[in-house]
C-alpha positions in Angstrom: -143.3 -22.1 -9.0 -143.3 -19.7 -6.6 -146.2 -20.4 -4.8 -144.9 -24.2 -4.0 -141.6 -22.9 -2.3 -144.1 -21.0 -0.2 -146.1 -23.8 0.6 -142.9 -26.2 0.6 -141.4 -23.9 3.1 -144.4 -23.4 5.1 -144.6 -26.5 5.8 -141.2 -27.4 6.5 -141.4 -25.4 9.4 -144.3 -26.7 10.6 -143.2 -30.2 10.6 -139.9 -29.0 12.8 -142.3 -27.3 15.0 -144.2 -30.5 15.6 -141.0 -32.4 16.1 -139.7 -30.1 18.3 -142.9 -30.2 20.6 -143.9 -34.0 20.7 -140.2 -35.5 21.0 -138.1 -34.2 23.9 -135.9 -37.1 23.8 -135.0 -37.3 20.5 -134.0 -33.1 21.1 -135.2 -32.0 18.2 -135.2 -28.5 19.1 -135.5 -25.3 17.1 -136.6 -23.2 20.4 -134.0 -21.7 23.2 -135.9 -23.0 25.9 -136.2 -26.2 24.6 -132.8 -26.8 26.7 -133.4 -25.7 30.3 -130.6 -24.1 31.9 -129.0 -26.1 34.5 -129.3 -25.2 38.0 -127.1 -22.7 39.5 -126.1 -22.0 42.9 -124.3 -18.7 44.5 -120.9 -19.5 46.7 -119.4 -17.3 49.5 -115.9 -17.9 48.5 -114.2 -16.1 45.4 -112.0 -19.3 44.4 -114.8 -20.3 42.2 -113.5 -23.6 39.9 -114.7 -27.2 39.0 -113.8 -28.5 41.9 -115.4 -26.2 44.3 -118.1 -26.0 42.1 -118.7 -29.7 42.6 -118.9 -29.5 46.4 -121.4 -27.1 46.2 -123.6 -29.3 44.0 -123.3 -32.3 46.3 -124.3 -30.0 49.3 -126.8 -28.5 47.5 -128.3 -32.2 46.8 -127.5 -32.1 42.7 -125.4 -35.0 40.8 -123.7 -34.0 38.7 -120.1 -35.2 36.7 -119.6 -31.7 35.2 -120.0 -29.0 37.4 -119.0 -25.6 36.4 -118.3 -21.8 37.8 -120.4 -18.9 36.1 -118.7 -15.2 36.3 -120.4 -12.3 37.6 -122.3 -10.4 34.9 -121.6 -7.3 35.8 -117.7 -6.6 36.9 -118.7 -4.7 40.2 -120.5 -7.6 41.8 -118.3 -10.8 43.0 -121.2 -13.0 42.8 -120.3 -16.4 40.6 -122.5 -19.0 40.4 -121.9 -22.6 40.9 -123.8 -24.4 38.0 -124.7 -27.8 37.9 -126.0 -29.5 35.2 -127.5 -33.1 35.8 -125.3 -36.0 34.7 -125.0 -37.4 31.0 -126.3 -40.7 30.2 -124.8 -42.3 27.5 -126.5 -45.1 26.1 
């Protein structure tokens, strides 16, 4: 009995391995990176919000309908981040 939960669970995991690997679209994802961070760009000013965030996006040649501010990771630098993740498509 035991031996076939073993071997049942073995390959369970190998089948969501293989999912996760061949299908991309279907995002059948079991790995962090499977979902690339979006890009994200560094603004001068210190009013960092959606709107802002959107401008920088368009300059910086990315579409995007939600763009969003990052906060500094450490709290001595004022560097945000402008990120922009490409648009969603909703079919």
């Amino acid at each position: 009995m035991e031996t076939s939960v073993r071997y049942l669970m073995a390959s369970s995991l190998v089948i969501l391995v293989m999912i996760s690997f061949n299908s991309p679209s279907c995002r059948a994802c079991i790995w962090p990176w499977c979902d690339p961070s979006p890009p994200c760009f560094q603004t001068s000013d210190i009013l960092c919000n959606e709107v802002a965030c959107k401008f920088v996006c368009e300059v910086k040649g990315v579409l995007t309908d939600h763009a969003y501010c990052k906060p500094p990771r450490r709290s001595g630098q004022n560097v945000y981040l402008c990120c922009c993740p490409p648009e969603r498509v909703f079919d």
